[in-house]
BATOR-229791 format. One record per atom (N, C-alpha, C, O): residue in one letter; y, x, z. Coordinates in pm, whole numbers, padded with zeros to 5 digits, always signed. Last residue first. Layout:
! residues N
AYXZ
...
END
This chain:
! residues 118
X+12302+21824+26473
X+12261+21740+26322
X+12253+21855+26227
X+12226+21835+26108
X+12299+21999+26684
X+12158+21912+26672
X+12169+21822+26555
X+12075+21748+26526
X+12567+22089+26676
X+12463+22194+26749
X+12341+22106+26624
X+12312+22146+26511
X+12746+21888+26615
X+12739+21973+26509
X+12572+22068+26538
X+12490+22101+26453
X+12657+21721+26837
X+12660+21683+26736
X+12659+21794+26621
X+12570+21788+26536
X+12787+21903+27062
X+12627+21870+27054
X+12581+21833+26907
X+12488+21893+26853
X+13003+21958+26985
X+12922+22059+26991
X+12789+22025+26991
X+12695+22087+26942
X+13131+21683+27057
X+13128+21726+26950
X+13042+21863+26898
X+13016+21874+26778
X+13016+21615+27315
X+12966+21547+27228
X+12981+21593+27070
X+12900+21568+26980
X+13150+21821+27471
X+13053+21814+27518
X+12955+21729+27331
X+12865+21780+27264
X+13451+21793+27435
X+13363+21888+27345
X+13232+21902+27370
X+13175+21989+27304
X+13434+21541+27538
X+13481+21525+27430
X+13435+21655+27337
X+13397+21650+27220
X+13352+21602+27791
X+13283+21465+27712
X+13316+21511+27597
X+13217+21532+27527
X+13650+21756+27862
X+13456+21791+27895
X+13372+21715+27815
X+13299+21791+27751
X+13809+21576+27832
X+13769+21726+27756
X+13664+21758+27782
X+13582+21791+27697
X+13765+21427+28058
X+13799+21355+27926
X+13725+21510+27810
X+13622+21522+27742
X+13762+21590+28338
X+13617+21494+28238
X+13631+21474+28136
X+13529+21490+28068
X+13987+21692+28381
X+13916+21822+28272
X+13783+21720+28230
X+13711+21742+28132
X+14014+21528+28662
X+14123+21576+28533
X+14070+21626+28409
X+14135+21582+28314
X+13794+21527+28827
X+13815+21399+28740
X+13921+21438+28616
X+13915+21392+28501
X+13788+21796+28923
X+13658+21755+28912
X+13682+21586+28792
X+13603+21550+28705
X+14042+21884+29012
X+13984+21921+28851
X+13863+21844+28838
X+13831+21824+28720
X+14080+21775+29240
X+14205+21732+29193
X+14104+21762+29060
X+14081+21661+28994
X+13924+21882+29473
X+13874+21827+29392
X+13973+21737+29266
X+13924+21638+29212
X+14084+22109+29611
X+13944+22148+29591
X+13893+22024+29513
X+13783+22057+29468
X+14374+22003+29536
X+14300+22165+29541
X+14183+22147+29503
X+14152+22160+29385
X+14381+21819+29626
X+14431+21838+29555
X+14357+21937+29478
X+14294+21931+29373
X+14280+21839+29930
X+14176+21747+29824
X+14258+21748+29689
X+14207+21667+29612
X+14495+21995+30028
X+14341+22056+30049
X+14232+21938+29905
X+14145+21970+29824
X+14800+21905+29899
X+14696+21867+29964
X+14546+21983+29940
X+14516+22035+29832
X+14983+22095+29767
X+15025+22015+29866
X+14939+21976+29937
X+14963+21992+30056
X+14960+22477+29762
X+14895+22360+29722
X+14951+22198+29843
X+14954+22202+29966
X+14998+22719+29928
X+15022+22713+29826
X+14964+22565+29686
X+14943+22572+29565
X+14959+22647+30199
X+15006+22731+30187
X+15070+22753+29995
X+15179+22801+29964
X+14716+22519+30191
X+14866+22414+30221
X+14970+22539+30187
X+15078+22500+30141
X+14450+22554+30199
X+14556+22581+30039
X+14671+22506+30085
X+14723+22427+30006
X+14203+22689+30408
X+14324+22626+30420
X+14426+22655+30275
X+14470+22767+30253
X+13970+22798+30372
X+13951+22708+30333
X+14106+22611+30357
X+14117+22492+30328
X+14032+22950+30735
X+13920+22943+30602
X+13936+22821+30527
X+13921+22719+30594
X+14308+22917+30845
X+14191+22894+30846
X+14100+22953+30689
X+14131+22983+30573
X+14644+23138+30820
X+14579+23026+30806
X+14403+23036+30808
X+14354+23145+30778
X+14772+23399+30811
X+14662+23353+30933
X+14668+23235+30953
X+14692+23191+31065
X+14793+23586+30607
X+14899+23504+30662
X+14854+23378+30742
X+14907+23268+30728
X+14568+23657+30505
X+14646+23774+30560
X+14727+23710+30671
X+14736+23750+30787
X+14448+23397+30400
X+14390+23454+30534
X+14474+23563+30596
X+14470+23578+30718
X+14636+23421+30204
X+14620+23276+30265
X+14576+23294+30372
X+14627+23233+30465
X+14547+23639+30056
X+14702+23621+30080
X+14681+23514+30186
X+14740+23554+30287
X+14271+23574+29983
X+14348+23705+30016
X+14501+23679+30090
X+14526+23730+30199
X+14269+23281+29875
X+14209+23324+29982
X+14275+23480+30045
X+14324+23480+30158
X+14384+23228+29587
X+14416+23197+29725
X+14399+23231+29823
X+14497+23230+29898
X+14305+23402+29400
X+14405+23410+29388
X+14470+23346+29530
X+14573+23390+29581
X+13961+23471+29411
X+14020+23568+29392
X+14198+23538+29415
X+14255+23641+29450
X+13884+23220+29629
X+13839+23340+29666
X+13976+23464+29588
X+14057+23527+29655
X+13979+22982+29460
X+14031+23029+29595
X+13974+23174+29616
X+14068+23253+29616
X+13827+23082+29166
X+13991+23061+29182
X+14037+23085+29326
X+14115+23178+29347
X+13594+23020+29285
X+13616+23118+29209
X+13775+23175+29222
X+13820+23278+29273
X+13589+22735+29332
X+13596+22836+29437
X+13603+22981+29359
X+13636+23062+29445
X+13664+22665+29096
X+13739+22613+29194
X+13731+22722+29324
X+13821+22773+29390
X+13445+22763+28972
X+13552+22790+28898
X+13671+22745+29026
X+13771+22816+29032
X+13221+22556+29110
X+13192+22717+29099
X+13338+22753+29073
X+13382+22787+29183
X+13293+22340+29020
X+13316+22335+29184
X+13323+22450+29167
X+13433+22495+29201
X+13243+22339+28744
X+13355+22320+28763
X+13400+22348+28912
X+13518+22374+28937
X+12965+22410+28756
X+13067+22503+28726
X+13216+22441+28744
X+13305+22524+28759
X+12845+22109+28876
X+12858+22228+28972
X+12953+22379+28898
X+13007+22454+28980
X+12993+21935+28699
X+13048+21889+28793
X+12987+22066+28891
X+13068+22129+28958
X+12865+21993+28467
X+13007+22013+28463
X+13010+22015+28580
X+13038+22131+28611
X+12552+21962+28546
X+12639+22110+28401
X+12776+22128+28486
X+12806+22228+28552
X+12580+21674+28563
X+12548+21799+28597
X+12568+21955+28614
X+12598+22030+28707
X+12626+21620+28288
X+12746+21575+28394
X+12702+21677+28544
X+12785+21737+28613
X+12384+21711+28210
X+12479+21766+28112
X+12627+21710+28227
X+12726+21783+28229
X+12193+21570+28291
X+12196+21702+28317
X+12329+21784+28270
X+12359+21900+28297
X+12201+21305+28253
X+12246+21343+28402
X+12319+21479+28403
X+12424+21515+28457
X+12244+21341+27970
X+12290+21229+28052
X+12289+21318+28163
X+12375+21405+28170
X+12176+21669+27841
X+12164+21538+27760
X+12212+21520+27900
X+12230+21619+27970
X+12242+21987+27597
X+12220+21886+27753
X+12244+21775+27748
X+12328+21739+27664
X+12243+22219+27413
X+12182+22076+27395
X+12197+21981+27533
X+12120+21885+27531
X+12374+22392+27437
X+12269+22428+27496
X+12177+22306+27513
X+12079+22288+27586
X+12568+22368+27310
X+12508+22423+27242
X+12393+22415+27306
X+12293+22429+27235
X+12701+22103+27481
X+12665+22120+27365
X+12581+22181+27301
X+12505+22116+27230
X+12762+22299+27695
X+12684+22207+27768
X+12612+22136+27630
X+12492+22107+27637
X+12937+22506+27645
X+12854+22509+27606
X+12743+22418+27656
X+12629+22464+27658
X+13176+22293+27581
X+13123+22376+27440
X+12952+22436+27518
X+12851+22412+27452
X+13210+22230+27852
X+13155+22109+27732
X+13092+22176+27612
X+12991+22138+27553
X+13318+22464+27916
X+13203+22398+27952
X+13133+22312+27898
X+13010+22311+27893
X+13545+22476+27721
X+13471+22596+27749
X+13317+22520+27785
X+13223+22517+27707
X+13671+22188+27895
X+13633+22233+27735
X+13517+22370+27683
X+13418+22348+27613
X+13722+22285+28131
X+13634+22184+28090
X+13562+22212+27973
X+13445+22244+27951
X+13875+22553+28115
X+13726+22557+28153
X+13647+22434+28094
X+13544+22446+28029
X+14092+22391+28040
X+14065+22533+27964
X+13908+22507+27978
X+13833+22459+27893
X+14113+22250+28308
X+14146+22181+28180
X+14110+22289+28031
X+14110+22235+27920
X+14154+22410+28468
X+14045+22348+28475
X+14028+22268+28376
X+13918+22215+28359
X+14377+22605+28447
X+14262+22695+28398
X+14179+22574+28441
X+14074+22630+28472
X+14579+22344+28436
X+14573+22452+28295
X+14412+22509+28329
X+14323+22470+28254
X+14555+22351+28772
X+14545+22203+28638
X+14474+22292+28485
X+14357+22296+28447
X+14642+22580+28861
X+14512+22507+28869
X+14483+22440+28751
X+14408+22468+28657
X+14902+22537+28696
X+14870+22649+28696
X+14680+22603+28697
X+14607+22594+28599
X+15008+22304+28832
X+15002+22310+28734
X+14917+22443+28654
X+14875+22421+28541
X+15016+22432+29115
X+14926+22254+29061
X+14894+22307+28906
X+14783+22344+28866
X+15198+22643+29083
X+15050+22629+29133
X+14967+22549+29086
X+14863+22576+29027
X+15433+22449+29033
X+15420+22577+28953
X+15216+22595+28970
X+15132+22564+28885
X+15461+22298+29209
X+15421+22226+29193
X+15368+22329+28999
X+15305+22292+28900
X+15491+22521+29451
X+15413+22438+29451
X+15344+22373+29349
X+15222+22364+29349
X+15766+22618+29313
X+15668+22739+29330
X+15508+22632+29359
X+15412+22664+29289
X+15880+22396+29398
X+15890+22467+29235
X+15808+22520+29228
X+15738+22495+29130
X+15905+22397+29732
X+15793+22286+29605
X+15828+22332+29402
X+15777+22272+29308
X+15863+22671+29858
X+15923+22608+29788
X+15874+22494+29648
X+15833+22506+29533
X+15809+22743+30228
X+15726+22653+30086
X+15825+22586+29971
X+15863+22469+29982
X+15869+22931+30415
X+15970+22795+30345
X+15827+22786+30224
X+15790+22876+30148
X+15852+23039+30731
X+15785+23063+30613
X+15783+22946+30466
X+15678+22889+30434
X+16045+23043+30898
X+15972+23153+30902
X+15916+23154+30773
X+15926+23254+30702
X+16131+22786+30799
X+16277+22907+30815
X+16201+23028+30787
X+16235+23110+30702
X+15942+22628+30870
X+16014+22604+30768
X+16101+22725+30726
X+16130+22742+30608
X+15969+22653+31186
X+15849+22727+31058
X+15868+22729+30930
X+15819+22820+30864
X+16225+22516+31290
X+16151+22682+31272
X+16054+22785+31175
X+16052+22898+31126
X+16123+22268+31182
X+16261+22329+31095
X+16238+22500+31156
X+16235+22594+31077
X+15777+22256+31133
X+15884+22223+31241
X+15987+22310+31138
X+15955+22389+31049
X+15538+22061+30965
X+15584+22179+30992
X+15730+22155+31097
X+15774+22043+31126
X+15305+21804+31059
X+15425+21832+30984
X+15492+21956+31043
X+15505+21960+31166
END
């Protein structure tokens, strides 16, 4: 837990926090769908198709730390792989989209397939 010094040096304002979440949330919830569309066209069936989602969705996650977290996050001499800086939890972050964006994923996953293959 941060100390009332560090707090002063460098304040985390949970608006700006929960601004972030939400932000994440939106482009994995965008992507699902995107992904489902083309996990559809490209016909993918049971494993391969949850498959599909679960490694572009990790891809898009690290995609995201590299270009909007990582620069700023390492300047300001946190670890590799540290989002406290702009995220409440590290498992927020790196797997918070992997269960949020499933519903949409399935959902254009099955309707693309269906129009794709009838």
């Amino acid at each position: 837990m941060p100390t009332e010094r560090e707090l002063q040096i460098a304040p985390i304002v949970p608006e700006s926090v929960m601004h972030n979440t939400k932000a994440l949330s939106n482009l994995q919830t965008l992507t699902a769908s995107i992904f489902g569309a083309a996990a559809g066209i490209l016909g993918l069936e049971s494993y391969s198709g949850f498959l599909f989602y679960f490694v572009f969705t990790i891809l898009t996650t690290v995609l995201f730390y590299t270009i909007r977290v990582a620069p700023t996050s390492l300047k300001a001499g946190h670890s590799v792989f540290d989002t406290s800086r702009y995220f409440r939890t590290q498992y927020e972050f790196w797997t918070g989209g992997l269960f949020n964006g499933l519903a949409g994923y399935i959902l254009t996953w099955t309707l693309f397939y269906g129009l794709v293959r009838a």
